[in-house]
C-alpha positions as CSV (number, residue, x, y, z in Angstrom):
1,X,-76.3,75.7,-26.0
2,X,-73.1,76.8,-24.3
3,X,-71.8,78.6,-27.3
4,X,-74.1,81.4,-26.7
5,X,-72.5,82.2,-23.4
6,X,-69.7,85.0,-23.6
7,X,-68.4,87.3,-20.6
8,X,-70.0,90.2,-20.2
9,X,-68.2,93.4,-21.0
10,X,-67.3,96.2,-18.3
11,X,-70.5,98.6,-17.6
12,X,-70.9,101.4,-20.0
13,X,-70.0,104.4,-18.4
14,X,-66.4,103.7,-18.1
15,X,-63.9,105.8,-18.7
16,X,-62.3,106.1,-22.3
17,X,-58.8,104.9,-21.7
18,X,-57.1,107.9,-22.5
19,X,-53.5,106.7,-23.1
20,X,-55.2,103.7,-25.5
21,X,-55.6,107.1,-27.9
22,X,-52.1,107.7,-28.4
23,X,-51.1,105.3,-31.1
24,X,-48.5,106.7,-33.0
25,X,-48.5,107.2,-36.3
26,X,-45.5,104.5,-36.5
27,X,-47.7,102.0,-34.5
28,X,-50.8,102.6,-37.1
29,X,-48.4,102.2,-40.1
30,X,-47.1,99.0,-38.6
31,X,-50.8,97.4,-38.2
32,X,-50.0,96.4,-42.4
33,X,-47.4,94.3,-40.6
34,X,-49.6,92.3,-38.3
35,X,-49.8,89.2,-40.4
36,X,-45.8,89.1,-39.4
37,X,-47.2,88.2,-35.7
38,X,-48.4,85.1,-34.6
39,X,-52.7,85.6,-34.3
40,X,-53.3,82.6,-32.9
41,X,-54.7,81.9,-29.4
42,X,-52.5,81.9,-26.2
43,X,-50.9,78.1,-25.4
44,X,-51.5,77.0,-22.2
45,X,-48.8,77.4,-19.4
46,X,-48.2,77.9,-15.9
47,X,-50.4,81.0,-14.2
48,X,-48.9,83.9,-13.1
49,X,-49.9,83.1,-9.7
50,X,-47.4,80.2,-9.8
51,X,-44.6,83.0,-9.4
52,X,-45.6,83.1,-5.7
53,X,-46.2,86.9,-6.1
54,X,-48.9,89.4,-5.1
55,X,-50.7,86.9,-2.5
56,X,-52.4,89.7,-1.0
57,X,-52.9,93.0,-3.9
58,X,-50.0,94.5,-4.3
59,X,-48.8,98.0,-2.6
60,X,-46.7,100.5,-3.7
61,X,-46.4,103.9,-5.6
62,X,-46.8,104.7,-9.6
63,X,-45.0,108.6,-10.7
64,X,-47.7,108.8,-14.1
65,X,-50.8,110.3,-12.4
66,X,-48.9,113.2,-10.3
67,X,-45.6,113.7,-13.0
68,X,-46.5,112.2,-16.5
69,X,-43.7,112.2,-18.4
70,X,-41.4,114.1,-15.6
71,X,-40.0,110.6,-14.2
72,X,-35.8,110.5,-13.0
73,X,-33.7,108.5,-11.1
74,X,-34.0,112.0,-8.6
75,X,-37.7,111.7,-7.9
76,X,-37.9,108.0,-8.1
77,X,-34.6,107.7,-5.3
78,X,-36.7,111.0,-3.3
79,X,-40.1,109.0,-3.2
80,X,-38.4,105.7,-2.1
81,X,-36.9,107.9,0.5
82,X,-40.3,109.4,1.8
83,X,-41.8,106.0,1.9
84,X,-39.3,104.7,4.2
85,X,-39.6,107.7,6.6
86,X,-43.0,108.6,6.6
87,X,-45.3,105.4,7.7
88,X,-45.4,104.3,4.4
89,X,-42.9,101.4,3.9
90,X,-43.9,100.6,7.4
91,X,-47.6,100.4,6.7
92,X,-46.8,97.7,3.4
93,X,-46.3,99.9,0.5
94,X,-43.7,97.8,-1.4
95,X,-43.2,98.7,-5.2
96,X,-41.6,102.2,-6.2
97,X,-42.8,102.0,-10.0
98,X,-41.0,103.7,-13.1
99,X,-44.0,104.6,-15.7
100,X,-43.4,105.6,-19.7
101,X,-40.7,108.5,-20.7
102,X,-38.0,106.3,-18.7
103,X,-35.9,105.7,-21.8
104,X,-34.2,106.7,-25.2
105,X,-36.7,106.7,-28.5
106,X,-34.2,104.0,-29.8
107,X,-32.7,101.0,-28.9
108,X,-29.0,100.3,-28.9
109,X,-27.4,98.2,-31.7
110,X,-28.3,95.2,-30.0
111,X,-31.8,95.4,-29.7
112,X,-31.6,96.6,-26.0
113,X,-33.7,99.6,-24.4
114,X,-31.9,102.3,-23.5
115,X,-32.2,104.4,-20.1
116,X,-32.4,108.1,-20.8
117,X,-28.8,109.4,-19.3
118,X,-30.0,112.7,-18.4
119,X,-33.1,111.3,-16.4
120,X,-31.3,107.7,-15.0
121,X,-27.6,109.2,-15.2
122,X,-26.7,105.4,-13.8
123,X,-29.2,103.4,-15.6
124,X,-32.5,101.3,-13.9
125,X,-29.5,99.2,-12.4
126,X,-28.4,102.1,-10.5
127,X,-32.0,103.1,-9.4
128,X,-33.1,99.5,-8.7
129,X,-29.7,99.5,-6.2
130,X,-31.1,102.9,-4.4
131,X,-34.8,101.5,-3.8
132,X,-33.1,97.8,-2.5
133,X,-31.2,99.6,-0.1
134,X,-33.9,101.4,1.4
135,X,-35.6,97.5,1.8
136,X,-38.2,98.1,-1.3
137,X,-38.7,97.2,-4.8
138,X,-38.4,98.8,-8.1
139,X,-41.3,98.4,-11.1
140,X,-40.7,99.6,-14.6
141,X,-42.9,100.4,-17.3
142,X,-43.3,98.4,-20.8
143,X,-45.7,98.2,-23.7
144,X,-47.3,95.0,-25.4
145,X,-47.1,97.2,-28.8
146,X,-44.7,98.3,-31.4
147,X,-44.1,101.8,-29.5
148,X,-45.6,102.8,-25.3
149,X,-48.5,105.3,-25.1
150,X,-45.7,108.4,-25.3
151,X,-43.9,107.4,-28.0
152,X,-41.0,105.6,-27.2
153,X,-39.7,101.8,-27.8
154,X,-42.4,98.8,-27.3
155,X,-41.6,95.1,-26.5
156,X,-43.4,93.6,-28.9
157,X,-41.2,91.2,-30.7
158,X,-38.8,91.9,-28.3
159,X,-39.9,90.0,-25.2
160,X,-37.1,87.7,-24.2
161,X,-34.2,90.3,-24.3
162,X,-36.6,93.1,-22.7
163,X,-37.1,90.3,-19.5
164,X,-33.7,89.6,-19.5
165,X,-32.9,93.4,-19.3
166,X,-35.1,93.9,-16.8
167,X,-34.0,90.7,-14.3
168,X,-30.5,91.9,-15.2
169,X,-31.3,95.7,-13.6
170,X,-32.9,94.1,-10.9
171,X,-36.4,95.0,-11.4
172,X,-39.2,93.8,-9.5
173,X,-42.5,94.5,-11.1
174,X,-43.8,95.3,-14.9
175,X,-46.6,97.1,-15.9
176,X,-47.2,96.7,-18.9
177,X,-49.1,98.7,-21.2
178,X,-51.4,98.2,-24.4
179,X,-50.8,100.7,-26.8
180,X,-49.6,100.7,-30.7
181,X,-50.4,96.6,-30.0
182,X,-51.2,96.5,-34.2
183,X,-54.4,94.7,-33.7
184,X,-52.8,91.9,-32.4
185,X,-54.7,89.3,-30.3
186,X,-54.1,90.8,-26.3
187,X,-54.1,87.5,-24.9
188,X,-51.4,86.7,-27.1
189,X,-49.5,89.2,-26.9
190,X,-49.7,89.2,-22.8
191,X,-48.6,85.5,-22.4
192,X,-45.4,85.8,-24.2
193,X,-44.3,88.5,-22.1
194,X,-45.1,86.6,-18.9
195,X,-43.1,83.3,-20.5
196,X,-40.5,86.1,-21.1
197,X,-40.4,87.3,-17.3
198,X,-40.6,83.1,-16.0
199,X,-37.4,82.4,-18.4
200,X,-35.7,84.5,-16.7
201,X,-35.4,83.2,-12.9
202,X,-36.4,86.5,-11.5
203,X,-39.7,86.8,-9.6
204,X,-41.1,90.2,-11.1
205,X,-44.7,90.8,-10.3
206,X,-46.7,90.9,-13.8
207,X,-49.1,94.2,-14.1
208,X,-51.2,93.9,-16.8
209,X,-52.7,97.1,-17.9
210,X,-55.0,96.5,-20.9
211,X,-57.8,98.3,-19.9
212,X,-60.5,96.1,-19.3
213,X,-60.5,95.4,-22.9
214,X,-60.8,91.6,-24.3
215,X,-62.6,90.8,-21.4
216,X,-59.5,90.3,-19.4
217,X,-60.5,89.3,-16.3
218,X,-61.5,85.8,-18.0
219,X,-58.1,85.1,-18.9
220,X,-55.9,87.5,-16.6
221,X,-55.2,84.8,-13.6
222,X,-53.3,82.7,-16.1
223,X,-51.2,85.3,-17.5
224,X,-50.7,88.2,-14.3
225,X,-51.0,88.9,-10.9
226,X,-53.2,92.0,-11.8
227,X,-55.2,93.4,-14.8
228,X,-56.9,96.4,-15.2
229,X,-60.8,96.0,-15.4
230,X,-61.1,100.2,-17.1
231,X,-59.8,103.0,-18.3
232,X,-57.3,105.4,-16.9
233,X,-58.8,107.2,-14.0
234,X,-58.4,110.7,-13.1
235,X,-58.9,112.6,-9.8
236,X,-62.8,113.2,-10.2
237,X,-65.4,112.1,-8.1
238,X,-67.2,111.1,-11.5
239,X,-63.7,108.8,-12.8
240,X,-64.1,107.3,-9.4
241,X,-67.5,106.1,-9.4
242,X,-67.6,105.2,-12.8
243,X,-64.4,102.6,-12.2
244,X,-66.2,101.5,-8.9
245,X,-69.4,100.3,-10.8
246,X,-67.4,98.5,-13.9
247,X,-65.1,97.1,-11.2
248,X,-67.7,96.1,-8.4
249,X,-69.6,92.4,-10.5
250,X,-65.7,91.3,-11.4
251,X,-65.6,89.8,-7.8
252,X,-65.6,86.1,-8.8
253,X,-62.2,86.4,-10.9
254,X,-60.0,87.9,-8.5
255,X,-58.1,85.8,-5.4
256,X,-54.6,85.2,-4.1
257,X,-51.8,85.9,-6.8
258,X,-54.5,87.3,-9.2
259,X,-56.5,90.8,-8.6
260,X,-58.9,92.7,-10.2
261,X,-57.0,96.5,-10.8
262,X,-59.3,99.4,-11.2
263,X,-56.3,101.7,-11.6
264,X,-54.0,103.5,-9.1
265,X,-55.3,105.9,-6.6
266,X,-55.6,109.5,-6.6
267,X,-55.8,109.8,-2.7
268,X,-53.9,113.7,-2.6
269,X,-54.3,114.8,-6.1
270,X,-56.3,117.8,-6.5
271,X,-59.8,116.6,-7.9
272,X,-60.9,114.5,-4.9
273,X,-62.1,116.2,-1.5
274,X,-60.8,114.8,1.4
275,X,-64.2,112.8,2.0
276,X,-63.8,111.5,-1.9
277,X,-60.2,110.5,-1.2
278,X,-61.3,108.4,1.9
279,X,-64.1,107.0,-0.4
280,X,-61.6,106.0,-3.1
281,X,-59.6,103.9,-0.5
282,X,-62.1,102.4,1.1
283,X,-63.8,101.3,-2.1
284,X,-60.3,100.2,-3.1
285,X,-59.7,98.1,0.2
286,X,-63.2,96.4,0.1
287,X,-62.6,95.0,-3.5
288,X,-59.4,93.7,-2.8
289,X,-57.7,96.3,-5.1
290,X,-54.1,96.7,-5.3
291,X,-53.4,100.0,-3.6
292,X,-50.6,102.1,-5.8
293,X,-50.5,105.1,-4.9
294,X,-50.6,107.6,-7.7
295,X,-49.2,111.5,-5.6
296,X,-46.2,113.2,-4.8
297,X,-45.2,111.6,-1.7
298,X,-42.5,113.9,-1.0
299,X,-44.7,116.7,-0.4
300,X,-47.6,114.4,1.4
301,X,-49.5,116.1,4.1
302,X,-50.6,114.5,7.3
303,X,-54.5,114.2,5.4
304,X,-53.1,112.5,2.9
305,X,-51.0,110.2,4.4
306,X,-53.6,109.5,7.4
307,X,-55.5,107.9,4.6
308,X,-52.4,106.4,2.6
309,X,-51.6,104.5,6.5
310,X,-54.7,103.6,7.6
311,X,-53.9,99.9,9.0
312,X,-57.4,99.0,9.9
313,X,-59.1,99.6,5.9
314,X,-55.3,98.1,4.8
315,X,-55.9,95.4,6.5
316,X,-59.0,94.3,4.5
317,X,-57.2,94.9,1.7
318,X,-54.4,92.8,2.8
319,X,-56.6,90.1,4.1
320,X,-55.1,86.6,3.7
321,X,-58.5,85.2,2.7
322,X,-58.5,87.0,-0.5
323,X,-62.0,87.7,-1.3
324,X,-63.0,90.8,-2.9
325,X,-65.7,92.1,-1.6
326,X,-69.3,92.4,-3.3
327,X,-72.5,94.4,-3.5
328,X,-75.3,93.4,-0.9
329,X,-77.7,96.0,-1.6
330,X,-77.6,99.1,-3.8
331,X,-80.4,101.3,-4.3
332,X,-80.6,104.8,-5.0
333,X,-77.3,105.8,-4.9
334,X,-77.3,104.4,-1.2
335,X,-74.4,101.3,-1.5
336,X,-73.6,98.2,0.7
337,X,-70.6,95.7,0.1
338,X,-69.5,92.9,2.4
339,X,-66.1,91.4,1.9
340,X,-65.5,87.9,4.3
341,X,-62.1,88.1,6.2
342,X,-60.0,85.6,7.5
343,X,-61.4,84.1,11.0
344,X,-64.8,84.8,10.2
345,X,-64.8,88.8,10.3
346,X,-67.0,90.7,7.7
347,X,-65.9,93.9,6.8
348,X,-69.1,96.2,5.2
349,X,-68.4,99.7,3.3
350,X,-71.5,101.9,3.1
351,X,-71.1,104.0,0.8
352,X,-72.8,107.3,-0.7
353,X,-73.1,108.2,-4.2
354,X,-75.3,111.2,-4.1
355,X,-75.1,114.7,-3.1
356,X,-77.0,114.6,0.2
357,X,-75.9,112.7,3.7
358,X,-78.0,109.9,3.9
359,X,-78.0,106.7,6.2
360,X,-77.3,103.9,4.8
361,X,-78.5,100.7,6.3
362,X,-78.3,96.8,6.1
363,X,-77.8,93.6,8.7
364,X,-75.6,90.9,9.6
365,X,-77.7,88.5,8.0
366,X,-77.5,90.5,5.0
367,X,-73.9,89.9,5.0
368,X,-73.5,86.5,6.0
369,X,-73.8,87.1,9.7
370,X,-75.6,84.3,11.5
371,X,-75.8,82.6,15.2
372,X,-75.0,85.6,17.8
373,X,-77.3,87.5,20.1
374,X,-75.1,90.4,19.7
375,X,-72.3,91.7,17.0
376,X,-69.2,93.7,17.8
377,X,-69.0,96.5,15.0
378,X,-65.1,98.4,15.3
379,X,-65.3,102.0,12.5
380,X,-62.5,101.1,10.6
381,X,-62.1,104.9,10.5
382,X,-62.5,106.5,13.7
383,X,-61.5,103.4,15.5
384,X,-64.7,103.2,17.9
385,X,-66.0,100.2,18.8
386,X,-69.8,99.3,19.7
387,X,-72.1,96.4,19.5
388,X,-75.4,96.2,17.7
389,X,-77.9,93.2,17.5
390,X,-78.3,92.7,13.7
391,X,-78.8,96.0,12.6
392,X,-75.7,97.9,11.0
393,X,-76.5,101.3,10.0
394,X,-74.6,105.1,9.5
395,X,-75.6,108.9,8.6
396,X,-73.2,109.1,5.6
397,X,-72.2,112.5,4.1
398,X,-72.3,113.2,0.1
399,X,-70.0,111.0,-1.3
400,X,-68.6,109.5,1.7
401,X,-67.8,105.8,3.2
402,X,-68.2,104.4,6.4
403,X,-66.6,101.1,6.8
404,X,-67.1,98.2,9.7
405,X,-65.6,95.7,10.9
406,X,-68.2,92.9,12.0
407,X,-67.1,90.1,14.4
408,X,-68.8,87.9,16.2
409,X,-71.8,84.8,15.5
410,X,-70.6,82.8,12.4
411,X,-69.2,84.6,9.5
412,X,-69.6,85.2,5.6
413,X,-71.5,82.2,5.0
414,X,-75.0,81.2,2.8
415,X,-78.2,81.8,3.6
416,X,-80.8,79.1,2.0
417,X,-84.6,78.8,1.4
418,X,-87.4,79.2,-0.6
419,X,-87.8,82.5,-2.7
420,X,-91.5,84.0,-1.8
421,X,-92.7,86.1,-4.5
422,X,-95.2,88.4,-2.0
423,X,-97.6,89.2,-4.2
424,X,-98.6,86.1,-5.9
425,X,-98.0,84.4,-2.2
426,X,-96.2,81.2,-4.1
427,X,-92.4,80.2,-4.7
428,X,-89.8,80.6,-7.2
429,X,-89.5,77.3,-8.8
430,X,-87.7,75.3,-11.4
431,X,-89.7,72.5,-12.7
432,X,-86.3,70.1,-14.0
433,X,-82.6,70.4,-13.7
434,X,-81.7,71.1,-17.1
435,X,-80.0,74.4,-17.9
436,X,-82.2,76.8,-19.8
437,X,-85.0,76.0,-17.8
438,X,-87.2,79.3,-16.9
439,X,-88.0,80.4,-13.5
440,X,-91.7,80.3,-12.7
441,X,-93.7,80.8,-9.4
442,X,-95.4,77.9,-8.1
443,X,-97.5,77.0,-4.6
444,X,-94.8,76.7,-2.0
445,X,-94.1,72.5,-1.5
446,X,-91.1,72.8,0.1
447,X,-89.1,70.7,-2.9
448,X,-85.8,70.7,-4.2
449,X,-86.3,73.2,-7.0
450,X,-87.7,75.4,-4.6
451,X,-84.6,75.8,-1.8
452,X,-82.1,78.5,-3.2
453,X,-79.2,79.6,-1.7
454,X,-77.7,82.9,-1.6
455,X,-74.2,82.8,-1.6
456,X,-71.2,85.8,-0.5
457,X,-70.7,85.9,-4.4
458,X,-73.8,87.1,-5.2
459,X,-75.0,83.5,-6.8
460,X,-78.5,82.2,-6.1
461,X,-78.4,78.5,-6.8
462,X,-80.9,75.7,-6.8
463,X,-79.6,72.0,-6.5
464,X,-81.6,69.2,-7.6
465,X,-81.1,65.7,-9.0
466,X,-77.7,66.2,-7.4
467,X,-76.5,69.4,-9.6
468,X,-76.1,72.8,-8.6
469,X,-77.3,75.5,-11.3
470,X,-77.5,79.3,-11.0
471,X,-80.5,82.0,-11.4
472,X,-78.9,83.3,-15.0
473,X,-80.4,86.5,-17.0
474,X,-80.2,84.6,-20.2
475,X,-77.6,85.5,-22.8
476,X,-76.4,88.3,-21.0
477,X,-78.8,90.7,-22.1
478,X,-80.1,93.4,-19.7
479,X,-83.1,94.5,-21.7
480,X,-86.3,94.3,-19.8
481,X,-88.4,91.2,-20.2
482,X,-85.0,88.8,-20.2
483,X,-85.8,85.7,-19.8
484,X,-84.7,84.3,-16.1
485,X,-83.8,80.6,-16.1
486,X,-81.0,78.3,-14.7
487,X,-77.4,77.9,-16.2
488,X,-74.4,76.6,-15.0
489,X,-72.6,78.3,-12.9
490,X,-69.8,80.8,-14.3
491,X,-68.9,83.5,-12.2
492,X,-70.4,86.0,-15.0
493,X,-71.8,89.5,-13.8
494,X,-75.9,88.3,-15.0
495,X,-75.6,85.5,-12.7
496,X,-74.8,88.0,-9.7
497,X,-78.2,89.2,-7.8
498,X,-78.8,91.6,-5.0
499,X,-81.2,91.1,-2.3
500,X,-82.0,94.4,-1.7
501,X,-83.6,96.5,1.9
502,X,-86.6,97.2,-0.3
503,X,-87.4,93.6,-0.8
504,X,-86.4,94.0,-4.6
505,X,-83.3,91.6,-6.2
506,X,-81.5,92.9,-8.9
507,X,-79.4,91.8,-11.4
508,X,-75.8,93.2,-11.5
509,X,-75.3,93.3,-14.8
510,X,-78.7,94.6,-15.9
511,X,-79.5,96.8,-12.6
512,X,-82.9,95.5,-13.4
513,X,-85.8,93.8,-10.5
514,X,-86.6,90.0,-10.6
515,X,-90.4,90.3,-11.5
516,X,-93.1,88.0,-12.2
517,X,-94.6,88.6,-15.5
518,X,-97.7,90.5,-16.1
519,X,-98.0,90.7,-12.2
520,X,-99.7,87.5,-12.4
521,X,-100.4,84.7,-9.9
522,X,-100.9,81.5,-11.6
523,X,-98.7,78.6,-11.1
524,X,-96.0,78.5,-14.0
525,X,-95.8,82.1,-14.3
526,X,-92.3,82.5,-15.8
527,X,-90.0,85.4,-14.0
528,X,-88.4,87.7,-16.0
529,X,-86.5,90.9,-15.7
530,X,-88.2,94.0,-16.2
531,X,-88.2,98.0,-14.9
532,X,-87.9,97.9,-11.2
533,X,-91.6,99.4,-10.3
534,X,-92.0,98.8,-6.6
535,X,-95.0,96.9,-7.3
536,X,-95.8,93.4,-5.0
537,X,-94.8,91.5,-8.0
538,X,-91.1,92.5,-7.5
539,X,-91.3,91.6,-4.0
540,X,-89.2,88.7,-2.7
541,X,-88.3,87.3,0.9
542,X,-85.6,84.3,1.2
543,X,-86.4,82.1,3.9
């Protein structure tokens, strides 16, 4: 039965990675030559992770989103600059990153890339040199195909002497792209370059930036310390949300050395308002996203860098647990997430889609919060401080954030019980502990295949006969009437639920309710997914 399980792919919605349209016509003529490469699957080998890099996400600056092609040696040298005077370098922004256009359209006669002279008139060595001085690190920019998104020379096929170029400059940090790749398999093509950048000594931070495509995130740890889960954004509210929501279920694959990258940020381009651009960066910060910033930093105003410096929302970003954080409730367009911090700390984003201020409410025990009489809540924003007894709750504007801090009682754990289906007053219940068993109410006994437990990653699990199984929408679909039965655990988005304020639990994947069939109330009616009504029959209480 296991060979019916596959991830899941990113939400629809996303947006079209716009630089994985510009395959040159060289790179299209060259797919006849894909036979020449190697198709079979990746060897195993060392993770990525083992390079001791990127422990918390990464932090730094990217020039494509506010120069395109317009990269030099004068603006990358300028940005470093700014970062060390202006509270970013102090605030943990790292990386100064090259991206395409840095280099000639050929390679020299042996086989090397070439910096452009007019644009690096004393090559990436001399750039890399500048940025060290000022105590940060230099990233370049690469493509896993025949030619990068612009045009200009790939490193496919070329992988060892492109690592070796890059150690020899001194460079710190690859992205590295996916475009003109002729078809060949990603997984592949990512792992020789990361055996490429091990051979050569030099610890360089390994970007992968394959759009979400191939279901990377199954496979990402063991190759990078990042991958991108979408498309390219842009500065829209829209770009935003939709890379949010294919981002948000990818929780259980990301963790020390190994993130989840939902593209750099567009905090001070034109696009976002100021309340957007907070939004983006909160967002960022409670998934554990690294944070590159993608503006002109030279020009930066004190708005823009007020958000870029923040060191209460970087610091849940940069928490050593390494958690991403996860959906608790979302209804509406009205969001909660709750990401565990070191020391037992929760920090909760609430978080606005729509058009209209709304408040936005959940609890500690929602988030894991157990054991105090009182909680301490600190605005990760405005910095105040106040105390609430469960309750955690904010008048959000239109497309705003407000973020928390919760201390206090004991933090981020499980909550476990029986499942009361309300309006047929009986249990969720699994009869056995085989997998592919279907959920089914049943009178409340108190037995093992009643007791579920709710877990920070979104998992509802049932032990019995000493094995631990998970509430799984079967085969991934998301249509209503799915089948809901047990499966062993995976990590995959349709075995991720939300227990929502309304009493409803969703699916992630689906976005549809947990309902008992046919609204009826007979022991060994199966539960399914279906339409989210409001009706009794998708009514649940844990406890």
């Amino acid at each position: 039965m296991n060979s019916r399980r596959k991830a899941a792919p990113p939400r629809q919605g996303a947006p079209v990675p716009s630089r994985a349209l510009a395959l040159t016509l060289t790179g299209l003529l060259l797919l006849l030559f894909a036979p020449l490469i190697s198709l079979g699957a990746a060897p195993p080998a060392a993770a990525a992770s083992g390079n001791g890099l990127a422990p918390t996400p990464q932090m730094g600056f990217n020039d494509w989103n506010a120069y395109g092609c317009n990269v030099s040696d004068s603006l990358i040298r300028s940005t470093a600059q700014a970062m060390h005077t202006n509270g970013m370098q102090a605030a943990g922004y790292t990386y100064v990153n090259i991206d395409d256009c840095w280099m000639t359209h050929s390679r020299d006669s042996g086989g090397h890339l070439v910096p452009d002279p007019a644009k690096f008139p004393s090559g990436i060595k001399g750039t890399a040199d500048y940025v060290h001085s000022l105590g940060l690190k230099l990233g370049i920019y690469e493509d896993a195909g025949t030619a990068t998104c612009a045009g200009y020379p790939g490193s496919l096929g070329h992988e060892t002497t492109d690592a070796q170029t890059f150690a020899s400059w001194g460079v710190d940090y690859l992205k590295y792209d996916n475009c003109n790749n002729t078809g060949a398999p990603a997984r592949t093509r990512y792992t020789t370059m990361r055996d490429a950048l091990a051979a050569t000594g030099r610890p360089i931070l390994y970007s992968l930036c394959n759009w979400g495509q191939d279901d990377v995130w199954t496979w990402g740890a063991d190759v990078g310390n990042s991958w991108r889960t979408t498309g390219d954004i842009s500065a829209s509210f829209a770009s935003m949300l939709s890379i949010f929501h294919s981002n948000a279920g990818l929780a259980s694959y990301a963790g020390p050395g190994h993130w989840n990258d939902p593209d750099m940020l567009e905090v001070g381009n034109r696009g976002l308002s100021a309340t957007e651009a907070r939004t983006e960066f909160s967002l960022w910060a409670e998934m554990a996203a690294p944070l590159i910033a993608g503006t002109d930093l030279t020009s930066a105003g004190s708005t823009t860098l007020s958000v870029y410096t923040n060191s209460r929302v970087i610091a849940v970003d940069q928490d050593p647990l390494g958690k991403q954080g996860t959906m608790v409730s979302s209804s509406g367009g009205l969001d909660v997430l709750a990401k565990p911090l070191a020391g037992g700390d929760v920090s909760v984003a609430l978080f606005n889609e729509t058009g209209s201020t709304a408040t936005i409410s959940t609890t500690a025990a929602a988030i894991g919060k157990t054991g105090a009489s009182a909680y301490s809540l600190t605005d990760l924003w405005s910095g105040a401080a106040s105390t609430t007894s469960g309750t955690i709750s904010a008048s959000v504007p239109a497309h705003g954030t407000v973020m928390y801090r919760v201390a206090g009682g004991t933090g981020g754990g499980t909550v476990a019980g029986e499942i009361h289906a309300v309006g047929a007053g009986k249990c969720l219940d699994v009869p056995n502990t085989a997998a592919g068993t279907s959920a089914q109410i049943r009178d409340c006994d108190g037995g093992a295949g009643q007791i579920w437990t709710r877990a920070p990653s979104h998992r509802i699990t049932v032990y019995s006969g000493g094995s631990q199984l998970c509430l799984d929408a079967y085969d991934n679909r998301t249509t209503a009437g799915t089948k809901v039965e047990t499966w062993s655990c995976n990590g995959q988005p349709n075995q991720q639920w939300l227990f929502n304020s309304d009493g409803t639990i969703t699916g992630v994947q689906s976005g549809l309710c947990l309902d008992v069939t046919g609204a009826a109330t007979t022991n060994g009616t199966p539960a399914e997914l279906w339409t989210c009504t409001g009706r009794p029959n998708q009514q649940w209480t844990l406890g």
